[in-house]
BAFI-712812 format. One record per residue (C-alpha): x, y, z. Coordinates in pm, 1 decimal. Layout:
N
          x          y          z
          X          Y          Z
...
end
This chain:
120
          x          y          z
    -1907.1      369.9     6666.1
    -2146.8       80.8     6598.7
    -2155.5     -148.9     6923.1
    -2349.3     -493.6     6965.9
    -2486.2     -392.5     7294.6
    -2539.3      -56.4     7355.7
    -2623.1     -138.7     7731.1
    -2296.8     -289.4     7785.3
    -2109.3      -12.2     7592.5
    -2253.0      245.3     7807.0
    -2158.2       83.0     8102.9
    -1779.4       52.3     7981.0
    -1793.5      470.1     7848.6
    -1895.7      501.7     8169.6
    -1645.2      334.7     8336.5
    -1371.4      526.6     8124.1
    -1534.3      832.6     8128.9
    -1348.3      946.5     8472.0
    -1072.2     1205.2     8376.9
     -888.4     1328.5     8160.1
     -700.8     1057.4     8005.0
    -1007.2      831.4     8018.2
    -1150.6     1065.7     7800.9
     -864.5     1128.5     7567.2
     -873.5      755.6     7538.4
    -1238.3      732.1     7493.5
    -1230.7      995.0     7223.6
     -974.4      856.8     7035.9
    -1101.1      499.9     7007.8
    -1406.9      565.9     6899.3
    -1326.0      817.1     6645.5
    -1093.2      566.7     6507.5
    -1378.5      275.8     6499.3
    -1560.8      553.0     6343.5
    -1302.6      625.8     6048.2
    -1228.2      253.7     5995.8
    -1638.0      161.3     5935.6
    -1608.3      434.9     5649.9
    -1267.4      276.7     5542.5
    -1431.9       59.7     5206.7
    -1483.2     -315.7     5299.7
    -1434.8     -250.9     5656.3
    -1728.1     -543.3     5788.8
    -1475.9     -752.9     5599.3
    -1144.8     -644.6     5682.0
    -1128.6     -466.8     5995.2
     -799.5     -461.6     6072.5
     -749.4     -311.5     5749.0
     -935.6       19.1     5794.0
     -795.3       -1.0     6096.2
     -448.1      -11.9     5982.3
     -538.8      233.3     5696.3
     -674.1      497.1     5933.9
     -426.5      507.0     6181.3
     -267.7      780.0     6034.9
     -592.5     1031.1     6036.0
     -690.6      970.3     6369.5
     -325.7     1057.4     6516.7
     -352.4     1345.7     6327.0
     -628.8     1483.7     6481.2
     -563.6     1328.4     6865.1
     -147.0     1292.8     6836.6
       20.5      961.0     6861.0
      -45.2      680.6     7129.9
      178.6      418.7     7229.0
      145.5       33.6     7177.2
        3.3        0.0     7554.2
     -243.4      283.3     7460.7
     -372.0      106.7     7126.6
     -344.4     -272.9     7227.3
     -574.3     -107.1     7525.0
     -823.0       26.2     7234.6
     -788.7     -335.5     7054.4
     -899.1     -480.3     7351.0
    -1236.6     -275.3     7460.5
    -1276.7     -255.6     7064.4
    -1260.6     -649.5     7016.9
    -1503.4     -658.7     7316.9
    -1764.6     -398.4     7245.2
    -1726.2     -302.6     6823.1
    -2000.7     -457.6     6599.4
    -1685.3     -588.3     6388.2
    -1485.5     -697.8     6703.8
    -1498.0    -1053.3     6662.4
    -1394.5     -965.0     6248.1
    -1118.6     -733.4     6373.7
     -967.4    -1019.8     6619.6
    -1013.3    -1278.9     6297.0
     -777.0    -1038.5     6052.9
     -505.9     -930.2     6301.1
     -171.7     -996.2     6226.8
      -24.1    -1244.6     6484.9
      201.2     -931.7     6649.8
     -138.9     -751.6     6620.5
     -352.7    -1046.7     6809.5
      -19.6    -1148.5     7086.1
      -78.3     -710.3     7165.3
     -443.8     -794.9     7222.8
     -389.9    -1087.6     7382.2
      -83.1     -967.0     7645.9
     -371.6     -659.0     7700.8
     -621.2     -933.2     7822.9
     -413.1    -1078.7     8017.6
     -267.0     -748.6     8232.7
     -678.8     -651.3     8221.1
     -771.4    -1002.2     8430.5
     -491.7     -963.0     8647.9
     -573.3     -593.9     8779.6
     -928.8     -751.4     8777.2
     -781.7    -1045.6     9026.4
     -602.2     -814.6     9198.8
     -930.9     -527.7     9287.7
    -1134.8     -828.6     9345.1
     -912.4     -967.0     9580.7
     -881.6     -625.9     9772.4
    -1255.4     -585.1     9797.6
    -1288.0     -922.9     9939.4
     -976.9     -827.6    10197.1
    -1227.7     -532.0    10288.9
    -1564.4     -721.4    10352.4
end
């Protein structure tokens, strides 16, 4: 998976690298980014290879829910060399699954920050 900054991507793997669905998630993400950059035009139309390769990555990992892949979107949009491409060409029920995703993300960040502070 081709990342803009490798620094900050091995930070986040790290972060999800912590069991066993962490991993599972981990995996499967980046083997999709992997089969969507090989998908032709793909720096154009990410959400196409995207779209296109859905079906090869769930057959080697099994299927994942909507909460799993908006989850994927998210980290992907983030971290992915095409992220910025990929948000560009979703379809608006494609970007409002992203978008919901951010939203729950900030809010469990709110809510840890909020505890640490309670601890200090």
């Amino acid at each position: 998976m081709k990342v803009r900054d490798n620094d900050l991507w091995q930070q986040q793997r790290a972060e999800l690298d912590v069991d066993d669905l962490s991993r599972h998630f981990l995996e499967f993400m980046e083997r999709w980014a992997e089969y969507a950059e090989e998908y032709p035009g793909a720096e154009y139309l990410p959400a196409e290879g995207f779209n296109n390769t859905l079906e090869a990555v769930e057959k080697e990992f099994g299927r994942v829910g909507a909460h799993f892949m908006g989850q994927m979107l998210v980290v992907l949009v983030t971290h992915w060399i095409y992220g910025e491409e990929l948000m560009e060409t979703l379809s608006p029920m494609e970007r409002r699954l992203v978008e919901d995703m951010l939203v729950l993300k900030l809010s469990e960040l709110e809510t840890e920050a909020a505890e640490e502070v309670k601890q200090e």
